[in-house]
C-alpha positions in Angstrom: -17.9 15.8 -0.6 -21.6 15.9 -1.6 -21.3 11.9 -0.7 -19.8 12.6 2.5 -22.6 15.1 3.6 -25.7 13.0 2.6 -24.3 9.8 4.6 -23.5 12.6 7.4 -27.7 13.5 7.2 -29.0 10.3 6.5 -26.9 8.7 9.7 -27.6 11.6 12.1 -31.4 11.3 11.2 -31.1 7.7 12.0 -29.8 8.7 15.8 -32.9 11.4 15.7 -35.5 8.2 15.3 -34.2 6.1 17.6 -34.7 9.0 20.2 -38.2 9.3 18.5 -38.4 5.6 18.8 -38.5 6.1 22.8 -40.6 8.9 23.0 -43.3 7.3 20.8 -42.8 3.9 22.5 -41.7 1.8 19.4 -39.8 -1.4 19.8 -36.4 -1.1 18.8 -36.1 -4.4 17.3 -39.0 -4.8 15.9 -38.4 -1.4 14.0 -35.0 -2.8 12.9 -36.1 -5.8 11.7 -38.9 -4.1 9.4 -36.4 -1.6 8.3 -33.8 -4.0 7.1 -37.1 -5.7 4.4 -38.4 -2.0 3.8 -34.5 -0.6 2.4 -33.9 -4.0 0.6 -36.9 -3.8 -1.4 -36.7 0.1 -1.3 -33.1 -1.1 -2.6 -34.3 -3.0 -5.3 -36.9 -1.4 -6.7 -34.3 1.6 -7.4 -32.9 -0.4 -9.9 -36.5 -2.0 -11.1 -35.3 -5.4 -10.2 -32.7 -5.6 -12.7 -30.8 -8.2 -11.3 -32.4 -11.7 -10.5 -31.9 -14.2 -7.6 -29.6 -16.5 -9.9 -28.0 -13.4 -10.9 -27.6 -12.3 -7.4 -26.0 -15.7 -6.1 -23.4 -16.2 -8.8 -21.9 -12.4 -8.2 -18.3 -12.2 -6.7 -19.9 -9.9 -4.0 -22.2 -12.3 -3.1 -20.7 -13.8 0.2 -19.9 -10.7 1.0 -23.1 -8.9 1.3 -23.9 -12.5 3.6 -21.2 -11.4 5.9 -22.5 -7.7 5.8 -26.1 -9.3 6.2 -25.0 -11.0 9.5 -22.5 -7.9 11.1 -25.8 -5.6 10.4 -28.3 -7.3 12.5 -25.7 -8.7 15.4 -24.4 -5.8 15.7 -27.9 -4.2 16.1 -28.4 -7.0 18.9 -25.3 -7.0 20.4 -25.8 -2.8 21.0 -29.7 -3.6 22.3 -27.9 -6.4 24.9 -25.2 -3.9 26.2 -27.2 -0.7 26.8 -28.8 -2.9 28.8 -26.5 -4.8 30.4 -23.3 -2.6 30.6 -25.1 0.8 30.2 -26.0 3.7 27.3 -23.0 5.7 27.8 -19.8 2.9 27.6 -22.2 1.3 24.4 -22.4 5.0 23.3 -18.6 5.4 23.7 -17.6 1.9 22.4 -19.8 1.7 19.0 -18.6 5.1 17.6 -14.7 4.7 18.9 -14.9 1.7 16.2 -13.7 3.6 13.5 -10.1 2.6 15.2 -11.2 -0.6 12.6 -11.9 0.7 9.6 -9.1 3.6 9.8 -6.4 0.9 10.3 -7.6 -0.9 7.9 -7.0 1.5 4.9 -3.8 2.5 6.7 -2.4 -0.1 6.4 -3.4 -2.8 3.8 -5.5 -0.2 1.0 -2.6 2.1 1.0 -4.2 5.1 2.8 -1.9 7.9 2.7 -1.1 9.4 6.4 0.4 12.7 7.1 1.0 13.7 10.1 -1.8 16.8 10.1 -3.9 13.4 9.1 -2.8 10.8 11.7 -3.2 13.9 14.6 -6.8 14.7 13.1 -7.8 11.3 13.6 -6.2 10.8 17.6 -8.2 14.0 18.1 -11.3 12.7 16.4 -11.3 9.7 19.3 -11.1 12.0 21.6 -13.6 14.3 20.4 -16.2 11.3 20.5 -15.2 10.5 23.8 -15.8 13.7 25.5 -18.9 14.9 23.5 -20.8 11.0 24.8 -19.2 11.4 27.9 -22.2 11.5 30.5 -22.4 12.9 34.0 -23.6 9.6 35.6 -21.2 7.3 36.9 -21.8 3.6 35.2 -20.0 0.7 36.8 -19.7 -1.9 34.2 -19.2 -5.7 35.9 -16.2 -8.1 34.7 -18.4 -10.1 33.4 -20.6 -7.6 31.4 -17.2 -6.1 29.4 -17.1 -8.3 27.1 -20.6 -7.0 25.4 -19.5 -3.6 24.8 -16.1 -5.0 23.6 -17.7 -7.2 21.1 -20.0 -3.8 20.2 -16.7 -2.4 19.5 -15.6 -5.0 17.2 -18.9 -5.5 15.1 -19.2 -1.9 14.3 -15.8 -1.6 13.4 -15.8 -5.1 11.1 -19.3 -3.9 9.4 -17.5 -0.7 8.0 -15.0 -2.5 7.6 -16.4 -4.9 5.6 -18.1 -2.7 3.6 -15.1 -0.8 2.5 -13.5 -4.4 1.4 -16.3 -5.0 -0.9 -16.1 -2.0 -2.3 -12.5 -2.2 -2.9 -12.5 -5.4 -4.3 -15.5 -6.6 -5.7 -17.5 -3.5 -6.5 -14.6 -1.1 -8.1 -15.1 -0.4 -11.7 -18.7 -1.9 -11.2 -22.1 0.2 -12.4 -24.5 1.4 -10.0 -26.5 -1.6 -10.3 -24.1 -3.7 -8.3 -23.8 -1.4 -5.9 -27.4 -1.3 -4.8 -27.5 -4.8 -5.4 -24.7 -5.9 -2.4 -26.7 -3.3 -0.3 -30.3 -4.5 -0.8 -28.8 -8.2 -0.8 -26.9 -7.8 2.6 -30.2 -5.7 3.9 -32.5 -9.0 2.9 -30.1 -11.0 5.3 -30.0 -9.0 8.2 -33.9 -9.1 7.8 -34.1 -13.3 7.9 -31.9 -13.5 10.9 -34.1 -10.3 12.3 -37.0 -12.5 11.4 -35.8 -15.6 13.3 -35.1 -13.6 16.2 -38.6 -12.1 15.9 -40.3 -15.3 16.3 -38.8 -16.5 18.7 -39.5 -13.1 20.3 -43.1 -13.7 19.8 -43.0 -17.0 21.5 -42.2 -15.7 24.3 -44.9 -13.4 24.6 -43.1 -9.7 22.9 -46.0 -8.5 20.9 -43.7 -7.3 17.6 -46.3 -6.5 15.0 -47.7 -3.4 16.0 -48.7 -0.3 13.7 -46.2 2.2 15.5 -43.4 -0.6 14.9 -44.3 -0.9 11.1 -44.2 2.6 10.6 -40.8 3.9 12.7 -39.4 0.8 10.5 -40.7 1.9 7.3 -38.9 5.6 8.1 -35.9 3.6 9.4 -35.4 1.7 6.2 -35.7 4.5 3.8 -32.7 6.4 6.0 -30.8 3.3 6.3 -30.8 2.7 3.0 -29.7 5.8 2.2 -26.9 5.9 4.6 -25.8 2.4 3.1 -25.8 3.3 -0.6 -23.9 7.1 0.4 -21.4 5.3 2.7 -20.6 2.8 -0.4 -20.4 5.9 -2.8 -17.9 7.7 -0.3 -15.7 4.8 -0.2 -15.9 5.5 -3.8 -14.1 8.8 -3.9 -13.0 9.4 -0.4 -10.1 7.4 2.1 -12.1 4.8 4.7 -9.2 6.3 7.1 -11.0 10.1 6.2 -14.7 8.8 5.3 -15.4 6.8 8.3 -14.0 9.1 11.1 -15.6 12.4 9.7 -18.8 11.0 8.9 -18.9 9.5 12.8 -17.1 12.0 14.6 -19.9 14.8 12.2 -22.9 12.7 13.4 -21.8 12.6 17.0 -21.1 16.1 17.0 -24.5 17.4 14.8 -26.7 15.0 16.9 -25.4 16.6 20.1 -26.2 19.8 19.5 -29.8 18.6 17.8 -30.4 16.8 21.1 -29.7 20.0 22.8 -31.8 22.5 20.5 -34.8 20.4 19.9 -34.7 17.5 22.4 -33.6 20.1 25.5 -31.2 17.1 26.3 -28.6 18.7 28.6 -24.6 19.0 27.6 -22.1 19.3 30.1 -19.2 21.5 29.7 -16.6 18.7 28.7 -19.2 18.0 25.9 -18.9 21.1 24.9 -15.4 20.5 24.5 -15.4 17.5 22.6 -17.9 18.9 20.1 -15.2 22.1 19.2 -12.6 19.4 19.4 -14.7 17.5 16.5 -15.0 21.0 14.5 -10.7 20.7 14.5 -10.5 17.6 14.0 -13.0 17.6 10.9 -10.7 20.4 9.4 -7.7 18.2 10.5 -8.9 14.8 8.7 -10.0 16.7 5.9 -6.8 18.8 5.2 
């Protein structure tokens, strides 16, 4: 439980600094690319570089944390390219309905157990998410633009995914030292590909180094990594059919309500809904 409520803070105060991200005018990418080098060495240095590079490359997680290394930063892209393209709410919607992924993945190939209080609790959890992001403007996404939150849909869901396999199969049994090594690994990834992306970025004229950018990265890293290494531990202890959908339907549901206490963000009545619809569901899942 205690694992399941520090990936639950660490992930909603990842939401709370993108918002902060806007307000403050920090460039989303640039932060994200920063934060991925900031939680790998943050990463690292929590186990005082125990492990080498050799080390690193002759583990059996190793391609792994290259696969969690590239799901990390596209998904990160693919999310930038569809609020944009096909609008905040249906990327909103689509990135945390995911956990349709990882829930049938433990279903049915780890053995998951599924009662039916379970199974209900988790139909209700979808909905829950859908009404508590579902916003009052009416976005019209084109044919040719549904493709970017479908894809949203499946990175999101793959990365957890993903990350459950490696837990499952190459990190089970394993010290703690393996564990923050996949994670740090898979962040160093996602930061070269962010890099590449950066420069090419810059050669286009984005100005990406800038002080605000370094330091909402630096805060972003230290969360992320946070919500990485918690997420990992969970899987540890807890279902990925019952970890994933209460940490996201918790986070959708907390973040909510934080955006209508502090950020006066404005909740419509069928939000309202889907957040006490999150409350049963929680109890539901967690039965």
């Amino acid at each position: 439980m205690l694992y399941l409520i520090l990936a639950i803070t660490a992930s909603t105060l990842i939401l709370i600094c993108f918002k902060l991200f806007g307000k403050f005018g920090i460039d989303d990418f640039s932060a994200i690319t920063i934060n991925y080098i900031v939680g790998s060495l943050f990463g690292f240095n929590f186990i005082n570089w125990e492990q080498n590079i050799s080390a690193i490359a002759m583990s059996s997680w190793f391609p792994m944390a290259l696969l969690t290394g590239g799901l990390l930063i596209s998904g990160f892209v693919l999310f930038s390219i569809s609020t944009r393209k096909a609008g905040v709410a249906i990327t909103a919607i689509s990135s945390r309905m995911s956990v349709v992924i990882p829930v049938l993945l433990g279903l049915v190939f780890l053995g998951d157990e599924a009662g039916v209080l379970k199974i209900s609790g988790i139909v209700l959890a979808l909905v829950a998410l859908y009404l508590t992001l579902k916003k009052d403007n009416k976005e019209k996404v084109s044919l040719k633009f549904i493709w970017i939150p479908l894809s949203v849909f499946m990175f999101m869901g793959l990365n957890d995914s993903t990350v459950k396999v490696t837990q499952h199969f190459f990190l089970s049994g394993k010290g703690s030292g393996d564990y923050v090594s996949y994670a740090a690994t898979a962040f160093m990834v996602a930061f070269f590909i962010g890099l590449i992306i950066s420069l090419f970025r810059i050669s286009k004229g984005v100005k990406v180094f800038k002080i605000k950018n370094l330091l909402g990265g630096m805060i972003l890293g230290i969360l992320n990594w946070f919500s990485m290494y918690y997420l990992l531990k969970g899987f540890e202890v807890i279902q990925v059919s019952v970890f994933v959908p209460l940490v996201n339907i918790s986070v959708v549901a907390l973040s909510s309500i934080i955006g209508y206490l502090i950020f006066k963000e404005k909740l419509r009545p069928l939000n309202w809904i889907g957040i006490l619809f999150a409350l049963i569901a929680i109890l539901m899942i967690a039965a």
